[in-house]
PyMOL Python script that loads the backbone (N, CA, C, O; Angstrom):
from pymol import cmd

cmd.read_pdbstr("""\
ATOM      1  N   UNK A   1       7.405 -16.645 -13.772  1.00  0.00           N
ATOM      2  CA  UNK A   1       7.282 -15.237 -14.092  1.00  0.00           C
ATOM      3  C   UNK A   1       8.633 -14.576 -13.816  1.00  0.00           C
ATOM      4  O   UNK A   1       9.332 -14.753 -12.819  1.00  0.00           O
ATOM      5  N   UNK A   2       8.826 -13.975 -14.613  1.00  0.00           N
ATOM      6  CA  UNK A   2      10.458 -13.313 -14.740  1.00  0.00           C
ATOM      7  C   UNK A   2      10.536 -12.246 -13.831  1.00  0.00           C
ATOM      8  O   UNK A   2       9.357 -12.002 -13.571  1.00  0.00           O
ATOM      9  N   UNK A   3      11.281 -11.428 -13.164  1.00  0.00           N
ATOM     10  CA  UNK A   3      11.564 -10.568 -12.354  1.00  0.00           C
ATOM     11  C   UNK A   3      10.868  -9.537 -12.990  1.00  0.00           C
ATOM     12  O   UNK A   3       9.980  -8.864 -12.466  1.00  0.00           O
ATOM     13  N   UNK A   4      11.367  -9.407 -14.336  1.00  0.00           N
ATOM     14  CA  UNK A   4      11.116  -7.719 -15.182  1.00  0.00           C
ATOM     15  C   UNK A   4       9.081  -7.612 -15.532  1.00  0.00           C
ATOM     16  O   UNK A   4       8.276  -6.710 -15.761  1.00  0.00           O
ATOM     17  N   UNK A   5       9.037  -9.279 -15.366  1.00  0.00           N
ATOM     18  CA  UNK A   5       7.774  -8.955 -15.880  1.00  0.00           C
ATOM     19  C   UNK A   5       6.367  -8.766 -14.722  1.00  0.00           C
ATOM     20  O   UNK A   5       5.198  -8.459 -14.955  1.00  0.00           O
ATOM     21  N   UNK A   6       7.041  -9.082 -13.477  1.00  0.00           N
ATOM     22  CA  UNK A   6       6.576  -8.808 -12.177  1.00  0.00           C
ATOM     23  C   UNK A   6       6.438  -7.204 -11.979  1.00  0.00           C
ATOM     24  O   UNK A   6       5.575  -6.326 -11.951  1.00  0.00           O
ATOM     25  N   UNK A   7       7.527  -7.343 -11.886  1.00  0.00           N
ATOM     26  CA  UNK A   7       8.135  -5.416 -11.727  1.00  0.00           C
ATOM     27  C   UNK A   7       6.976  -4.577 -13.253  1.00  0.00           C
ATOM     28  O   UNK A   7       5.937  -3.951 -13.042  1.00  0.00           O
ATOM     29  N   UNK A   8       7.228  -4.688 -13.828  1.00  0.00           N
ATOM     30  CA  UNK A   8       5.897  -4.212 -14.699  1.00  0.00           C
ATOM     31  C   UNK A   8       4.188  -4.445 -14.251  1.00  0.00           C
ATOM     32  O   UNK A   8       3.234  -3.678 -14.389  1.00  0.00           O
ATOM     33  N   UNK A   9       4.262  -5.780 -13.689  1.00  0.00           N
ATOM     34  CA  UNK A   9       2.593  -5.836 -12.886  1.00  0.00           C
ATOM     35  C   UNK A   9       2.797  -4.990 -12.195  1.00  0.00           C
ATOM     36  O   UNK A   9       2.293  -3.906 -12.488  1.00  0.00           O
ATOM     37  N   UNK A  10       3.347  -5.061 -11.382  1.00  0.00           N
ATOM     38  CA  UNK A  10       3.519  -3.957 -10.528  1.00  0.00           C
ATOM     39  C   UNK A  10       3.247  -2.692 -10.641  1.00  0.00           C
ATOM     40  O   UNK A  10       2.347  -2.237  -9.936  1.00  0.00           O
ATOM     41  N   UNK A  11       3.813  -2.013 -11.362  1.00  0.00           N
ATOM     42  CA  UNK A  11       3.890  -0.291 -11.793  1.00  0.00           C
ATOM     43  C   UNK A  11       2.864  -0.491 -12.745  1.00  0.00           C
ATOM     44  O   UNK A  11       2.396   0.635 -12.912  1.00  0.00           O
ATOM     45  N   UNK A  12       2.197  -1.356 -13.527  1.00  0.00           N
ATOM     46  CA  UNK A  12       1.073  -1.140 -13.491  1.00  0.00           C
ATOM     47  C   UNK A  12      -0.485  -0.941 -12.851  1.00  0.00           C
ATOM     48  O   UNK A  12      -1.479  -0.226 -12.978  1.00  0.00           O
ATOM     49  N   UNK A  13      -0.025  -1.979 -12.149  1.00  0.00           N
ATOM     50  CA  UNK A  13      -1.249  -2.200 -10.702  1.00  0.00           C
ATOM     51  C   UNK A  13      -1.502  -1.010  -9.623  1.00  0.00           C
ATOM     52  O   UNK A  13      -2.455  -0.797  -8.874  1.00  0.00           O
ATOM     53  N   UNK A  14       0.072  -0.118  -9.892  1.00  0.00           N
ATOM     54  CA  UNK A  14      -0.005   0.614  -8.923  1.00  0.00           C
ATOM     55  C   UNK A  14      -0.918   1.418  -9.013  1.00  0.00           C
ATOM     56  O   UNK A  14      -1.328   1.170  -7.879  1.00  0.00           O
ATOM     57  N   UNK A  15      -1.853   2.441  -9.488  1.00  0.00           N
ATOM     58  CA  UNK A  15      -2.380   3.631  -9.733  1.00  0.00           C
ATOM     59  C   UNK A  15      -3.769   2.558  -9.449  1.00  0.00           C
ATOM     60  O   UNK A  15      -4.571   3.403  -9.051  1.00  0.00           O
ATOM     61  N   UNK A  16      -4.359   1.528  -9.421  1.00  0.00           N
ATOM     62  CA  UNK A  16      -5.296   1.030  -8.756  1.00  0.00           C
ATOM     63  C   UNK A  16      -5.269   1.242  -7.561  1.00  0.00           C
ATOM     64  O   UNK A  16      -5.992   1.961  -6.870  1.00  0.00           O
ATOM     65  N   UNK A  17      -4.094   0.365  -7.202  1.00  0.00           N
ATOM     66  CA  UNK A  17      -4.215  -0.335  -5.772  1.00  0.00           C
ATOM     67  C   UNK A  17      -4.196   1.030  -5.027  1.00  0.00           C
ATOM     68  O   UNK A  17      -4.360   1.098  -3.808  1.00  0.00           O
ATOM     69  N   UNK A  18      -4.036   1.860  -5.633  1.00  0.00           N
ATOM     70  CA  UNK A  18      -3.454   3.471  -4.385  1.00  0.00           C
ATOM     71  C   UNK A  18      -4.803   4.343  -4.637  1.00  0.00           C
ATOM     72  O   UNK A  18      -5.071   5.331  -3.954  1.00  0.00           O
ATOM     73  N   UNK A  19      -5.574   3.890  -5.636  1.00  0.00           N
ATOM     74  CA  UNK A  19      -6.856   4.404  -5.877  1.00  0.00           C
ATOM     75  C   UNK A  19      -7.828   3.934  -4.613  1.00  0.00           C
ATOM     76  O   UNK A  19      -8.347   4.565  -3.693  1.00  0.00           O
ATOM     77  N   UNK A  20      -7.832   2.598  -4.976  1.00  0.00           N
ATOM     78  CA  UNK A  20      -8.151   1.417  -3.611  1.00  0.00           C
ATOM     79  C   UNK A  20      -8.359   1.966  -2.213  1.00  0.00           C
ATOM     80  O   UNK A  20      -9.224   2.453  -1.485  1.00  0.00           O
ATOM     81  N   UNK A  21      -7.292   1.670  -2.242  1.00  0.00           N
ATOM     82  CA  UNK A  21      -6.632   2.308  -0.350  1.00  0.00           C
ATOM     83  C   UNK A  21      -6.885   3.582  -0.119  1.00  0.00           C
ATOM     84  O   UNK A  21      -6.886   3.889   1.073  1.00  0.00           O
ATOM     85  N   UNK A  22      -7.123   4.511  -0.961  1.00  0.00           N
ATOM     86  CA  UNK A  22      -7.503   5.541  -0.388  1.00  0.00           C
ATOM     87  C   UNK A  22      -8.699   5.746  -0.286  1.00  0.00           C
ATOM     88  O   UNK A  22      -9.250   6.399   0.600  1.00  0.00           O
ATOM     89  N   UNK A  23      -9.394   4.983  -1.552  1.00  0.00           N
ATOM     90  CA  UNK A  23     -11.473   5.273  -1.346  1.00  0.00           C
ATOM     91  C   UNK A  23     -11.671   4.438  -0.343  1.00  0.00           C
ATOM     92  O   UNK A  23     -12.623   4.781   0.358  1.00  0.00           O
ATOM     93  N   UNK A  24     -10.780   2.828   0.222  1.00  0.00           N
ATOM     94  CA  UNK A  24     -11.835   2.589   1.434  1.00  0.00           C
ATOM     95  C   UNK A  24     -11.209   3.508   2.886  1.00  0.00           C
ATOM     96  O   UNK A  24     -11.746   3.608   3.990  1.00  0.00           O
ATOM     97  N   UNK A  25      -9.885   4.108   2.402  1.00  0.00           N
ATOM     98  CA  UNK A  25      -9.988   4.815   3.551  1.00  0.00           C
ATOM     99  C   UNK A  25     -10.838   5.414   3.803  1.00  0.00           C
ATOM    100  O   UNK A  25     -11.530   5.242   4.806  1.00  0.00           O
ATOM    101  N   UNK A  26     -11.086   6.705   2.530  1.00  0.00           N
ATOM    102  CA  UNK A  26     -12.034   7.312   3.035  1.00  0.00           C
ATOM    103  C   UNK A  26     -13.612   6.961   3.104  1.00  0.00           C
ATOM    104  O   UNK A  26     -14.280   7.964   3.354  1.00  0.00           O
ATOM    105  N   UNK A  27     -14.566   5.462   2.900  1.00  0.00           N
ATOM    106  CA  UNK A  27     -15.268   4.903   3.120  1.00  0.00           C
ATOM    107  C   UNK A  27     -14.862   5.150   4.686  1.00  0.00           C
ATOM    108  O   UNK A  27     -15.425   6.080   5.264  1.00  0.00           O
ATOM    109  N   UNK A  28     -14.195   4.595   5.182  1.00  0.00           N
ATOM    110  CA  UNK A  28     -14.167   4.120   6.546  1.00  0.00           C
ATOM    111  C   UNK A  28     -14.129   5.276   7.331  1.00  0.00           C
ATOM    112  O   UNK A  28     -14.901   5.234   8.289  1.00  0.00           O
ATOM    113  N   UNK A  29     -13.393   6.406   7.205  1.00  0.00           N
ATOM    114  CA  UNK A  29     -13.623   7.594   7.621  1.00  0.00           C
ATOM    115  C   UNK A  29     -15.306   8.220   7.617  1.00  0.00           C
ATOM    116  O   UNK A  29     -15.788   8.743   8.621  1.00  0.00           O
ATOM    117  N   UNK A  30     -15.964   8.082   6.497  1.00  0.00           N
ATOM    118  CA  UNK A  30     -17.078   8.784   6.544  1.00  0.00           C
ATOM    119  C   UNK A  30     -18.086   7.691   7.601  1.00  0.00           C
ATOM    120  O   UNK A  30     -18.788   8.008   8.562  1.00  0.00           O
ATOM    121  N   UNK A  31     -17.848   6.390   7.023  1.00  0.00           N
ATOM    122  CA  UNK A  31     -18.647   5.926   8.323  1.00  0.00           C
ATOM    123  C   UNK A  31     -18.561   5.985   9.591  1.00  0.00           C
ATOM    124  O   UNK A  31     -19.557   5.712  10.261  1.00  0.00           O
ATOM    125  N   UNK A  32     -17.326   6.361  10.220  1.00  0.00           N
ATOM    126  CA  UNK A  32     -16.971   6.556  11.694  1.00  0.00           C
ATOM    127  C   UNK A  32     -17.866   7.965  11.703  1.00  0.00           C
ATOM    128  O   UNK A  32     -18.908   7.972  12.358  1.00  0.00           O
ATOM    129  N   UNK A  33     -17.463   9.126  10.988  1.00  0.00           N
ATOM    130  CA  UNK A  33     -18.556  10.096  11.083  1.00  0.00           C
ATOM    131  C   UNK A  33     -20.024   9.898  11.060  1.00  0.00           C
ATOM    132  O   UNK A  33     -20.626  10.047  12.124  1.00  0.00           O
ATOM    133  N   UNK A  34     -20.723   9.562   9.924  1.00  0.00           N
ATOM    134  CA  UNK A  34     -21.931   9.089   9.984  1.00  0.00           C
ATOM    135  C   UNK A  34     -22.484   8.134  11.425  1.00  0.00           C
ATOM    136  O   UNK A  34     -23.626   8.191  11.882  1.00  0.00           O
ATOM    137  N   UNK A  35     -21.606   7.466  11.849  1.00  0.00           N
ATOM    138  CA  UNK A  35     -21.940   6.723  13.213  1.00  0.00           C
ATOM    139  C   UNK A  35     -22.041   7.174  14.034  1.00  0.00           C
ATOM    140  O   UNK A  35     -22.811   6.780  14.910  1.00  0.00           O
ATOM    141  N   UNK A  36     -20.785   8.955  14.204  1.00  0.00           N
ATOM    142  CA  UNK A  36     -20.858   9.109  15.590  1.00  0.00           C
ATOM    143  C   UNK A  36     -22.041  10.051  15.494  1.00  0.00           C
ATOM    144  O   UNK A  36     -22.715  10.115  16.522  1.00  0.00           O
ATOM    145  N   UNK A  37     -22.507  10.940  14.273  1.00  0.00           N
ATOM    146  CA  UNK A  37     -23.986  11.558  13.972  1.00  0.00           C
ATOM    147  C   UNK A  37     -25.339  10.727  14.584  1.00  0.00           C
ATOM    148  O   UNK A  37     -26.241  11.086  15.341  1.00  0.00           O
ATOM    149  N   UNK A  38     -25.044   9.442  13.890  1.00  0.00           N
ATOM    150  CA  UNK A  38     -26.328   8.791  14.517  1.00  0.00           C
ATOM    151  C   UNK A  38     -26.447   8.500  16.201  1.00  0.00           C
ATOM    152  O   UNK A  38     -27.376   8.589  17.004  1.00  0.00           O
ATOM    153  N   UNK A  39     -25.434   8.221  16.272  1.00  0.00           N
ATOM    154  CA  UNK A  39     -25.368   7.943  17.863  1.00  0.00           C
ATOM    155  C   UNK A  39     -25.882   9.315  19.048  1.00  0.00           C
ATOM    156  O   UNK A  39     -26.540   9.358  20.088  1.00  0.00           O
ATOM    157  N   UNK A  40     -25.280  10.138  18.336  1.00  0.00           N
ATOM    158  CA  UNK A  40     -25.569  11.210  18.986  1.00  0.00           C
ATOM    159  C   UNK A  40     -26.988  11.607  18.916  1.00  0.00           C
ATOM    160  O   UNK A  40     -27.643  11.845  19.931  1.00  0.00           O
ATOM    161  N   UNK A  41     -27.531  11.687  17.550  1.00  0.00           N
ATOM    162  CA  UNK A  41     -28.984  11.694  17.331  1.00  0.00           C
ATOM    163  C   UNK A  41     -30.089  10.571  18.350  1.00  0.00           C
ATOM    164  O   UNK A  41     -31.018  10.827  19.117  1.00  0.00           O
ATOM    165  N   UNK A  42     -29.540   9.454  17.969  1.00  0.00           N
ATOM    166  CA  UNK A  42     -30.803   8.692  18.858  1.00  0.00           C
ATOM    167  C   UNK A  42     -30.662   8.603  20.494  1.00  0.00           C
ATOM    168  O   UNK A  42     -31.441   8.139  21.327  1.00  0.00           O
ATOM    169  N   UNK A  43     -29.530   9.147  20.620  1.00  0.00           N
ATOM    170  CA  UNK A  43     -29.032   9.275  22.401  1.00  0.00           C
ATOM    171  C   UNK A  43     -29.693  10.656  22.381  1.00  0.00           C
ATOM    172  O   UNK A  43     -30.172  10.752  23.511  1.00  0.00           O
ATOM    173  N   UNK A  44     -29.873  11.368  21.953  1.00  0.00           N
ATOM    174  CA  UNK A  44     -30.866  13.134  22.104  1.00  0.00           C
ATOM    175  C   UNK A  44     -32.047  12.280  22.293  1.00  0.00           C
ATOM    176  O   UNK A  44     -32.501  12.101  23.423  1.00  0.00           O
ATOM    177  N   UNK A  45     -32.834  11.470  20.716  1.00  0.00           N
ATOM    178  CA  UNK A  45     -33.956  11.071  20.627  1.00  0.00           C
ATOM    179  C   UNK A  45     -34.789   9.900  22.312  1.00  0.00           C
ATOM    180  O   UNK A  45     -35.932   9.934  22.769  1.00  0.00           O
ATOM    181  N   UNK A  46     -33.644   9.100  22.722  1.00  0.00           N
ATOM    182  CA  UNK A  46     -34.234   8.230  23.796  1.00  0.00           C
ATOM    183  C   UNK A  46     -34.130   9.314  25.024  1.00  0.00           C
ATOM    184  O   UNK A  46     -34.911   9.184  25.966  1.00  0.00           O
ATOM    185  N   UNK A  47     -33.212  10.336  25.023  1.00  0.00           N
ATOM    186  CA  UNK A  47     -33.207  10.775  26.491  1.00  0.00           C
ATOM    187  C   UNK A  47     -34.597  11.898  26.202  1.00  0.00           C
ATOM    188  O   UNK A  47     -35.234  12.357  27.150  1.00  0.00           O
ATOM    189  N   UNK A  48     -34.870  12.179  24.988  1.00  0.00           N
ATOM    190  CA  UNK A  48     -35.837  13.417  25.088  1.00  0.00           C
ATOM    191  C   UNK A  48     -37.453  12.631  25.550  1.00  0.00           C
ATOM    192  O   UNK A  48     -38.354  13.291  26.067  1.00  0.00           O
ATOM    193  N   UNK A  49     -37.575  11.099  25.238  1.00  0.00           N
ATOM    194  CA  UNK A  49     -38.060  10.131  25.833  1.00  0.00           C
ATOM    195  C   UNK A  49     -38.160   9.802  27.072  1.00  0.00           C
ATOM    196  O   UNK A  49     -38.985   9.010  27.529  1.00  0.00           O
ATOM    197  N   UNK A  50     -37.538  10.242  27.523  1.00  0.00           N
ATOM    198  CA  UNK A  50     -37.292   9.995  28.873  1.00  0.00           C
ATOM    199  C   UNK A  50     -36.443   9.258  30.209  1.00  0.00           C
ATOM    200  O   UNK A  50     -36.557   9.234  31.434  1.00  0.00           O
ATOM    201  N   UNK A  51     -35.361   8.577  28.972  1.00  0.00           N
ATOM    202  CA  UNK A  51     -34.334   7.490  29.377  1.00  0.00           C
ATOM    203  C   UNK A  51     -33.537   8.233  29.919  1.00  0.00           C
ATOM    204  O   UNK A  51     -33.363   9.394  29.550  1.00  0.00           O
ATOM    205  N   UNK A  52     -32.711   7.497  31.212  1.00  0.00           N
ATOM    206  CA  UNK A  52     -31.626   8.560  31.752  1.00  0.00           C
ATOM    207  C   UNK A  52     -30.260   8.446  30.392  1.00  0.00           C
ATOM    208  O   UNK A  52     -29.941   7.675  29.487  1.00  0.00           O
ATOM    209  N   UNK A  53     -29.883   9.511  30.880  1.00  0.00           N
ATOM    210  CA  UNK A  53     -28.705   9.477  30.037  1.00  0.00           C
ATOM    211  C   UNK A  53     -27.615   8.445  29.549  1.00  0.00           C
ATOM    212  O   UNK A  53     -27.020   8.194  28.501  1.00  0.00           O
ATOM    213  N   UNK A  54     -27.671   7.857  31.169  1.00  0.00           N
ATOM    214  CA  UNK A  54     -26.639   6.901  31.034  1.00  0.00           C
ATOM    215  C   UNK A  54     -26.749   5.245  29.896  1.00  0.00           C
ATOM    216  O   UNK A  54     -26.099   4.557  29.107  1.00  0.00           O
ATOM    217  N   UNK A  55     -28.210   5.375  30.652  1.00  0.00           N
ATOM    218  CA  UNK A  55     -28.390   4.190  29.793  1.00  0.00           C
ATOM    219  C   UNK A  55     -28.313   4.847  28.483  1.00  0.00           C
ATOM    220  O   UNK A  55     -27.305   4.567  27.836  1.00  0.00           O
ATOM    221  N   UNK A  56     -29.200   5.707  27.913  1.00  0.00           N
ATOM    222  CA  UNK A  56     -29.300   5.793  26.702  1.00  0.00           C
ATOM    223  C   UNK A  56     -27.896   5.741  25.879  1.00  0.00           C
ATOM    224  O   UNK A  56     -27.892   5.476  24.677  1.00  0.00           O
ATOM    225  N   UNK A  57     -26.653   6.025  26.641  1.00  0.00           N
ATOM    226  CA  UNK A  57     -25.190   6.119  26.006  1.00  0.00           C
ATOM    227  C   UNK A  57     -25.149   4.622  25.929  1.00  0.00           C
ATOM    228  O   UNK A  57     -25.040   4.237  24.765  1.00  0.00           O
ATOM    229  N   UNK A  58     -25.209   3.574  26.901  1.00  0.00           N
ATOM    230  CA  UNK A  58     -25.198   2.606  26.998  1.00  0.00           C
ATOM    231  C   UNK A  58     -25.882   1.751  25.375  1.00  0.00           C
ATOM    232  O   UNK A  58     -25.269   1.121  24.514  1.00  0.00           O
ATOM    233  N   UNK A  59     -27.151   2.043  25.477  1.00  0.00           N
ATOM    234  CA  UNK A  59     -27.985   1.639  24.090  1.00  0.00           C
ATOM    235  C   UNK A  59     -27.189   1.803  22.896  1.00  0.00           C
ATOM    236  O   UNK A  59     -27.098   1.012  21.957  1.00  0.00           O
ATOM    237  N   UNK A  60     -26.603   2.964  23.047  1.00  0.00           N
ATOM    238  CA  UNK A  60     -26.443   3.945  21.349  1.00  0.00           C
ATOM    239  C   UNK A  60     -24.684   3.636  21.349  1.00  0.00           C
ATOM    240  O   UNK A  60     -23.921   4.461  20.846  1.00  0.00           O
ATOM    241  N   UNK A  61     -24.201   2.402  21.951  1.00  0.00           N
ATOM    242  CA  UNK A  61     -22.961   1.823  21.984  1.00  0.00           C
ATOM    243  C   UNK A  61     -22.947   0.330  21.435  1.00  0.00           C
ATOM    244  O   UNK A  61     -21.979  -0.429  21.418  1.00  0.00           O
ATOM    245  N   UNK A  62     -24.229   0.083  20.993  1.00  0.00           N
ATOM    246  CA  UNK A  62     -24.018  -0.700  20.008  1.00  0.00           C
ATOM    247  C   UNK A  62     -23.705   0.083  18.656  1.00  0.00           C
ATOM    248  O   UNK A  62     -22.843  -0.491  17.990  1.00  0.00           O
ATOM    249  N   UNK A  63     -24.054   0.918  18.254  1.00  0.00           N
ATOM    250  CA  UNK A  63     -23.692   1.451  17.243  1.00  0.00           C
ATOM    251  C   UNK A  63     -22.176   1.657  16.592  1.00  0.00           C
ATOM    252  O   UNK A  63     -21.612   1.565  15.502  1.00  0.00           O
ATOM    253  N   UNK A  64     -21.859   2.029  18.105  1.00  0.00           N
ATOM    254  CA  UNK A  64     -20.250   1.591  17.991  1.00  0.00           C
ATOM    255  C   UNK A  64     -19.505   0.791  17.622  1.00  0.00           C
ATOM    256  O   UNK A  64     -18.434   0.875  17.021  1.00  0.00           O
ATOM    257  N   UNK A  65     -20.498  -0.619  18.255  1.00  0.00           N
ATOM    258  CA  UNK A  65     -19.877  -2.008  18.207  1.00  0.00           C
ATOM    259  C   UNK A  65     -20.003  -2.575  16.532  1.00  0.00           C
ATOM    260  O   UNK A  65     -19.326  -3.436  15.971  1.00  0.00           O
ATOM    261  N   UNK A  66     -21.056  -1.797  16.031  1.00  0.00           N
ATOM    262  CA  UNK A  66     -21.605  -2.849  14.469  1.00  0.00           C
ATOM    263  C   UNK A  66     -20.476  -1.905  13.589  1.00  0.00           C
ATOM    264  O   UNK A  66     -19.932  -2.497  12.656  1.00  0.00           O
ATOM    265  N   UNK A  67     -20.168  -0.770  13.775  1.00  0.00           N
ATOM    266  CA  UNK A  67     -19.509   0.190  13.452  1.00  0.00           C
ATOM    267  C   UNK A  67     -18.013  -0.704  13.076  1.00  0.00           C
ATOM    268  O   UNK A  67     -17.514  -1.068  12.011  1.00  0.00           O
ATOM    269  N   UNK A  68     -17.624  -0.833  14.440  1.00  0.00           N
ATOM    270  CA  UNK A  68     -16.271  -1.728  14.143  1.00  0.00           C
ATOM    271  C   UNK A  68     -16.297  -2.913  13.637  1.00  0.00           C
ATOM    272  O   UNK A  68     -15.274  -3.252  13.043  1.00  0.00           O
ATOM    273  N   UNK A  69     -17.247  -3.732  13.696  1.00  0.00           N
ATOM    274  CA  UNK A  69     -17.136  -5.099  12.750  1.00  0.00           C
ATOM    275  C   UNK A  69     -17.371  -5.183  11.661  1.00  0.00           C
ATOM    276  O   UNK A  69     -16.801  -5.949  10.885  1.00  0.00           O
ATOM    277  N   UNK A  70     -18.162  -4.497  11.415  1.00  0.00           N
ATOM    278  CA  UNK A  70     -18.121  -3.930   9.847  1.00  0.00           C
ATOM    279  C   UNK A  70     -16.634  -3.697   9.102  1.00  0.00           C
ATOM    280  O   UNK A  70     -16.284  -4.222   8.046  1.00  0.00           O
ATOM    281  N   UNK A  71     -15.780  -2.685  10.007  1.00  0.00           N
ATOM    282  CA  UNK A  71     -14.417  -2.328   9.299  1.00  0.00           C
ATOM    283  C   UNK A  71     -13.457  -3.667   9.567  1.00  0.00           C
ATOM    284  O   UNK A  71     -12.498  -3.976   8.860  1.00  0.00           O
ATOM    285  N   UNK A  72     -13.977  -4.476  10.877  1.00  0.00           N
ATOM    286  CA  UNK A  72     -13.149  -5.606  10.771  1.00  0.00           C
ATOM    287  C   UNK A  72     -13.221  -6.907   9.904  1.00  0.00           C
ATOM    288  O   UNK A  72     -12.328  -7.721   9.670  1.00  0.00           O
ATOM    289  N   UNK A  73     -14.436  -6.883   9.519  1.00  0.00           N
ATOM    290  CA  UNK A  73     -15.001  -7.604   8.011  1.00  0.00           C
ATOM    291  C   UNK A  73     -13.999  -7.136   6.717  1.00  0.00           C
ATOM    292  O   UNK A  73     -13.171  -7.722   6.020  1.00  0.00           O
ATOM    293  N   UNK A  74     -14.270  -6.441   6.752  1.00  0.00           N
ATOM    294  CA  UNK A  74     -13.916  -5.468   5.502  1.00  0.00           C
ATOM    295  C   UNK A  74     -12.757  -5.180   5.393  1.00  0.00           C
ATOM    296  O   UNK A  74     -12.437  -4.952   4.226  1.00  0.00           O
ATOM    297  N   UNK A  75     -11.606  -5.046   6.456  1.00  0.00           N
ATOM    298  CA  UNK A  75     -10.113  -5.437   6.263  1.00  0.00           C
ATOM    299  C   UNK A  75      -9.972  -6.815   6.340  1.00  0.00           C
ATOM    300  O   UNK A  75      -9.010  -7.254   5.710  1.00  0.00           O
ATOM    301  N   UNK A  76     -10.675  -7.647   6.951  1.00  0.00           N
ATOM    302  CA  UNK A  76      -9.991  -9.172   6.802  1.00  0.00           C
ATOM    303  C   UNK A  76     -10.180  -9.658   5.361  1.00  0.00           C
ATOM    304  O   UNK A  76      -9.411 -10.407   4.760  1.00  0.00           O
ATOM    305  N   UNK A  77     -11.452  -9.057   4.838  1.00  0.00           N
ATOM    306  CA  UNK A  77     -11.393  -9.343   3.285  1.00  0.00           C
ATOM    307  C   UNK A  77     -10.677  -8.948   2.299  1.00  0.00           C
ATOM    308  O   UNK A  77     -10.743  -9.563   1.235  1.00  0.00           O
ATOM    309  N   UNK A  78      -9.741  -7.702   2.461  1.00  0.00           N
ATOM    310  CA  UNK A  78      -8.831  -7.143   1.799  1.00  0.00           C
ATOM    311  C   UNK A  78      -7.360  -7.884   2.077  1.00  0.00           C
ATOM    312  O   UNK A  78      -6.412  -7.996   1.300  1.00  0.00           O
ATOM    313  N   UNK A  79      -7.513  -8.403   3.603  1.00  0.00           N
ATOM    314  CA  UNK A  79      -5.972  -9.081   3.915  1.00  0.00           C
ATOM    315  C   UNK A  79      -5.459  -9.822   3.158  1.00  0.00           C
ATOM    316  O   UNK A  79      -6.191 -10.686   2.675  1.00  0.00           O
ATOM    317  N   UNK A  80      -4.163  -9.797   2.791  1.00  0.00           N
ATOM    318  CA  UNK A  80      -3.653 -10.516   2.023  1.00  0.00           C
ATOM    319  C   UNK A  80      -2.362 -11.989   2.821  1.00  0.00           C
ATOM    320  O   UNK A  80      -1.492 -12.718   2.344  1.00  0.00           O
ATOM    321  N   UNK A  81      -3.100 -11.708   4.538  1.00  0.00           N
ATOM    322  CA  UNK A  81      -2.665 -12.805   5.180  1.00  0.00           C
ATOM    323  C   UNK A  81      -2.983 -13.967   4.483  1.00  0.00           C
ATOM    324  O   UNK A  81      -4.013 -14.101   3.822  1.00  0.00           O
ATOM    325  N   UNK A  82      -2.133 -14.791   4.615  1.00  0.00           N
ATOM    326  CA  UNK A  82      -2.308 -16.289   4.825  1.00  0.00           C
ATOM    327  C   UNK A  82      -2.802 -16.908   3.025  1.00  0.00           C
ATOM    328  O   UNK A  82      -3.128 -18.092   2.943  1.00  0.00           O
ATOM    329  N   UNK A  83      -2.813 -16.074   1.767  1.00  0.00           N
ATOM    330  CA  UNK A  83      -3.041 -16.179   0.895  1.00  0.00           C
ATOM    331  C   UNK A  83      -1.878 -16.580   0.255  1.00  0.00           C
ATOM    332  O   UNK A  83      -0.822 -16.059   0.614  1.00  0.00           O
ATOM    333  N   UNK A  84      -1.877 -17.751  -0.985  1.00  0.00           N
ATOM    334  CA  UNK A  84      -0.446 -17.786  -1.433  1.00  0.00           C
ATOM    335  C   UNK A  84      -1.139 -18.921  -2.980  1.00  0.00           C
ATOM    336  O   UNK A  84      -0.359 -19.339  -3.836  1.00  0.00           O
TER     337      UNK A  84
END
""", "prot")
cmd.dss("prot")
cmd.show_as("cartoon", "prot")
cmd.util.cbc("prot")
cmd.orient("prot")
């Protein structure tokens, strides 16, 4: 593949790839919101139950945890490590 005809994939590809990167940014943004909503919701819902607080923060920190592996899934699948 010739230099010139790279450089054309390129500046073509571009207006995707920048389409891309910005919708899963903002995917990933709305789910950190949506997570910290729920968390907050079912930590109201177990303490109005009767759980002390602490634990219930404790519980509603998995949410956290599925939260981040999810985005760490989801960038390792986009990585373009170790591909050739």
């Amino acid at each position: 593949m010739s230099a010139r005809s790279m450089i054309s994939a390129i500046l073509v590809s571009a207006p995707q790839l920048t389409r891309f990167a910005l919708s899963s940014l903002w995917t990933i943004t709305t789910l950190g919101r949506q997570v910290r909503k729920a968390r907050r919701a079912f930590e109201k819902q177990l303490i109005a139950e009767g759980m002390s607080k602490e634990d219930a923060k404790r519980i509603s920190a998995f949410y956290e945890e599925l939260k981040d592996s999810i985005v760490q899934m989801s960038m390792r699948g986009v990585s373009l490590r170790g591909r050739r």
